[in-house]
C-alpha positions in Angstrom: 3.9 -14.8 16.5 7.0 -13.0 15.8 10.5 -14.7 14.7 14.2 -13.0 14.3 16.0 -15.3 12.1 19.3 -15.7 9.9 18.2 -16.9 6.1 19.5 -16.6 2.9 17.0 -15.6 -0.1 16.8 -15.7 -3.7 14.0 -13.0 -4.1 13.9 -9.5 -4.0 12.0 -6.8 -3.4 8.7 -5.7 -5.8 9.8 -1.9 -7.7 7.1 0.3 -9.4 7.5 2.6 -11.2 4.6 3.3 -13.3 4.7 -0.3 -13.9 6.0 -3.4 -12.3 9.7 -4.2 -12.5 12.1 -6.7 -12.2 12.3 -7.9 -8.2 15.0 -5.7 -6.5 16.2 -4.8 -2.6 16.3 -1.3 -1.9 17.6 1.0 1.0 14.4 2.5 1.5 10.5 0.7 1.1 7.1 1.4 1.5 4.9 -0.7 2.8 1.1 0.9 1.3 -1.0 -1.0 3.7 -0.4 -2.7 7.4 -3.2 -2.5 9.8 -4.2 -4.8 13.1 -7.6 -3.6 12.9 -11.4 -5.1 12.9 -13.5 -5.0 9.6 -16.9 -5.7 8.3 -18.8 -8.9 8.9 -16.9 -9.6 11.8 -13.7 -10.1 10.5 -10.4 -8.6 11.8 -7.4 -7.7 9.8 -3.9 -8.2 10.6 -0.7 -8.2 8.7 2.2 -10.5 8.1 5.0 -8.9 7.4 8.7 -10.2 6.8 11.7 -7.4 6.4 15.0 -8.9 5.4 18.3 -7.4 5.1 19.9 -8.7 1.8 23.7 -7.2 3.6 26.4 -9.1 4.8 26.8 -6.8 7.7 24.8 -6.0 10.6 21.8 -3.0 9.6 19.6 -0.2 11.5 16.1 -0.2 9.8 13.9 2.1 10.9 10.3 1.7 11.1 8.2 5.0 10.6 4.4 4.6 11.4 2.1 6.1 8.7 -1.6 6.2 10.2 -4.5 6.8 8.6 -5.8 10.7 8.9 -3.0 12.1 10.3 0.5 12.7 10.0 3.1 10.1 11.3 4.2 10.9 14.8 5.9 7.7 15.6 8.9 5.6 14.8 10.8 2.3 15.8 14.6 1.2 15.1 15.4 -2.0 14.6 18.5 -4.0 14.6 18.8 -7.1 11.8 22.0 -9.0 11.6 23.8 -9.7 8.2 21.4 -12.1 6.0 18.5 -12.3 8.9 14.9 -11.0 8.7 11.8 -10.2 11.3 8.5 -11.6 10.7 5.3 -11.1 12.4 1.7 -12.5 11.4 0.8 -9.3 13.4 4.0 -6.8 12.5 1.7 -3.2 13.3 0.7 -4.8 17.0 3.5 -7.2 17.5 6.6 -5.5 16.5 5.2 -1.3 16.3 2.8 -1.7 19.2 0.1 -0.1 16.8 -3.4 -0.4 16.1 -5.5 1.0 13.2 -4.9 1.3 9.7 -1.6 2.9 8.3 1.3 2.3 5.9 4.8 1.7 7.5 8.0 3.1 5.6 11.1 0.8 5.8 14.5 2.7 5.9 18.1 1.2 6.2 19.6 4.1 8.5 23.3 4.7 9.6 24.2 5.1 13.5 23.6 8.6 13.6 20.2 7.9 12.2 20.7 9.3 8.6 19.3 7.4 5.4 21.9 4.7 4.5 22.2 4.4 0.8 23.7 1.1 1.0 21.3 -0.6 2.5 19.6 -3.6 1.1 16.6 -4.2 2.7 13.6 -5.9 1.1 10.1 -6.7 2.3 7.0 -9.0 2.3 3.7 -8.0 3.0 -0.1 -9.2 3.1 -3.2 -8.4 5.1 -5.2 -11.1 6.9 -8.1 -12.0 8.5 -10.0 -15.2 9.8 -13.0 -16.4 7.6 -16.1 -15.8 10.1 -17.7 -18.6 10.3 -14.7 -21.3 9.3 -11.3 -22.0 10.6 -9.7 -20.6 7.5 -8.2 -16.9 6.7 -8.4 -14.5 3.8 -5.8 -12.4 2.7 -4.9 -9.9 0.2 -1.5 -8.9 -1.2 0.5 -5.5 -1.7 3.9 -5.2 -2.7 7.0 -2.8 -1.0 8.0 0.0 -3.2 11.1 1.0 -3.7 10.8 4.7 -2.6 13.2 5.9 -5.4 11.0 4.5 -8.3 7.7 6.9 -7.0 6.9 9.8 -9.1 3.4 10.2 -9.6 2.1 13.7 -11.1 -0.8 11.7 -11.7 -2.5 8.1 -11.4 -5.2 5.7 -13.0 -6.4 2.8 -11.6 -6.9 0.2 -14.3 -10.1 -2.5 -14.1 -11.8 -1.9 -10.7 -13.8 -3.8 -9.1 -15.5 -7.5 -11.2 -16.5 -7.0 -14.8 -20.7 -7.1 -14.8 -20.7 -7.3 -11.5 -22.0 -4.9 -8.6 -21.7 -7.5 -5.6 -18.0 -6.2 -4.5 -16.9 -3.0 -2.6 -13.5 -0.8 -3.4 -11.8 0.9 -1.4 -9.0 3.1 -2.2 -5.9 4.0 0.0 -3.7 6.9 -1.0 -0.1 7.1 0.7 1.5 10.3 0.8 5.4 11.0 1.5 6.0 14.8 1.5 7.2 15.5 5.0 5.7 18.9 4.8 2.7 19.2 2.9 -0.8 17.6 2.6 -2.0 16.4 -0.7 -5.1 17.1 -2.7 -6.3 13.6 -4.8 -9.1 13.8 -7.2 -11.2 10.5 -8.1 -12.9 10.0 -11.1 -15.8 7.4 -10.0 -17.5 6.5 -12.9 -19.9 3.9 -13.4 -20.2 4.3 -17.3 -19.2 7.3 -20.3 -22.0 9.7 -18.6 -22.5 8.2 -15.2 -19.6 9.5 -12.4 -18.7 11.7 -10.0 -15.8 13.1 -8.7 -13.9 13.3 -4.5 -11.2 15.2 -3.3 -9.2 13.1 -0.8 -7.0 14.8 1.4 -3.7 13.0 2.5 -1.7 14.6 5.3 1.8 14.9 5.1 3.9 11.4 6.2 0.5 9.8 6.5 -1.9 8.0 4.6 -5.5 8.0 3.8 -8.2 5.2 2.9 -11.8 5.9 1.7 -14.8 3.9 0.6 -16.4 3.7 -2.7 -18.7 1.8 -2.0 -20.2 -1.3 -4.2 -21.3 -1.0 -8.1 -19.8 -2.0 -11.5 -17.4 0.7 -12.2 -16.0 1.6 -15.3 -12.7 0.3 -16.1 -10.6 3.7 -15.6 -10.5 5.4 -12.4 -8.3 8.2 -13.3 -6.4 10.0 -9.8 -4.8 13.9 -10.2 -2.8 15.5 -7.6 -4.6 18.8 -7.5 -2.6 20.1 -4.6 -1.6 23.8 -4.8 1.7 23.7 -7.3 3.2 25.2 -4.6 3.1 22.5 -2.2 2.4 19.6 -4.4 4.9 16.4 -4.5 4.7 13.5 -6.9 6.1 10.9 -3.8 2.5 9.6 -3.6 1.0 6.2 -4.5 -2.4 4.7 -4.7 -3.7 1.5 -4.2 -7.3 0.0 -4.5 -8.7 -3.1 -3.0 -11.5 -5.1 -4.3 -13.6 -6.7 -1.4 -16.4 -9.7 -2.2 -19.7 -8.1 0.2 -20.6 -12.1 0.6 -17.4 -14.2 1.0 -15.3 -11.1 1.9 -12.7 -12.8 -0.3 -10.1 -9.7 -1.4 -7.3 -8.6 -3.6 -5.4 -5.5 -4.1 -4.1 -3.5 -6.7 -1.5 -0.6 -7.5 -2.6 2.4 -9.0 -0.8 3.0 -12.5 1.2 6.0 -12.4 1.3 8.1 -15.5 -1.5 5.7 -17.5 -3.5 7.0 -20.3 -6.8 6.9 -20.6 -7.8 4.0 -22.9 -10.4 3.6 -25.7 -13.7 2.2 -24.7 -15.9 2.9 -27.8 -16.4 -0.9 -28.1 -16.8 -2.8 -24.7 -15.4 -6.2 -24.5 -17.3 -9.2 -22.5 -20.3 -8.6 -20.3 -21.3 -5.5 -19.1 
């Protein structure tokens, strides 16, 4: 179900920028995660997704299609009058006749199909699924990002997966923005001081990139390094890890930290 509708809101847009900041619009987002695509267990993932322009004027938006593995090949324009929005329970198949996993980038554009730096466009976002086996969904949330804010030479992702627990599976997604140039992301997996390994995931350029780590308790750092080539490496990248329950398949998802030290674990706190 899709709807086109006039509203007026009194929330913006998520930013991050190493951290969370105040809610904001923005005249470009990214959207790290959208998919209308089956899963595990039987379920099959959609997203809802609303995309409002904050303007009292009539704005172009432009929907760029960021699949997973490959480099974005297709785009959609869309027309939203002053103060209205578009929302879809399933925005990838509904509104950008796509399948599969991907991210979507949100761009105000002019007429002549340049960036429009005035726009104000802000965005909602969550993945879905039915329950198998009950008449209930599951869901797990990512918010926009305000292109402007990314600049990541480097990223950790802080607490993965459940404290003492091995029963949950991670995944990781890595979105990458250069228009050119494919980027090189090593993962530290580590599953305690002297227990890891290390994966190079490659993102291509304008696309995005999601890989399994599979279930364990990991430890609570899982640093991320661009090692791309200086030559051709970008910092308008950004990482995201979801946490997945291997019996309920209840989820969540989290932002990678850009720029986050590593932290002292000489003395562990609760279970391990």
């Amino acid at each position: 179900m899709r709807s086109f509708c006039a509203a007026a809101f009194l929330v913006c847009s998520t930013a991050f920028a190493g951290v969370v900041q105040p809610l904001q619009s923005a005249p470009q987002l990214l959207i790290p995660a959208a998919g209308s695509t089956p899963g595990v267990n039987g379920t099959f993932w959609r997203s809802d997704i609303a995309i409002a322009n904050f303007n009292d004027r009539q704005q172009l938006v432009r929907l760029q299609w960021l699949p997973q593995g490959a480099s974005s090949t297709f785009s959609k324009t869309i027309t939203l009058e002053h103060l209205s929005f578009v929302r879809s329970n399933d925005f990838v198949a509904e509104i950008l006749n796509q399948s599969g996993l991907g991210a979507i980038l949100v761009s105000g554009v002019t007429s002549a199909g340049d960036p429009d730096p005035t726009a104000a466009l802000y965005a909602q976002s969550r993945i879905w699924t039915p329950q198998p086996g009950s008449s209930g969904t599951m869901s797990q949330s990512l918010p926009a990002i305000p292109t402007s804010t990314l600049n990541t030479p480097d990223a950790m992702v802080m607490f993965p997966g459940v404290l003492g627990s091995g029963k949950y599976r991670l995944n990781v997604g890595i979105v990458n923005l250069d228009p050119m140039n494919a980027q090189i992301i090593n993962i530290v997996i580590s599953f305690g001081p002297l227990n890891y390994f290390t994966v190079n995931v490659t993102v291509p350029p304008m696309g995005m990139q999601q890989a399994s780590l599979g279930s364990g308790f990991f430890f609570p750092e899982m640093p991320m390094t661009n090692v791309t080539d200086a030559l051709t490496k970008t910092n308008k990248w950004v990482a995201y890890v979801s946490t997945i329950d291997n019996v309920t398949g209840d989820a969540w998802a989290d932002l990678a930290v850009a720029g986050a030290p590593l932290l002292n674990f000489a003395i562990p706190i609760g279970k391990n």
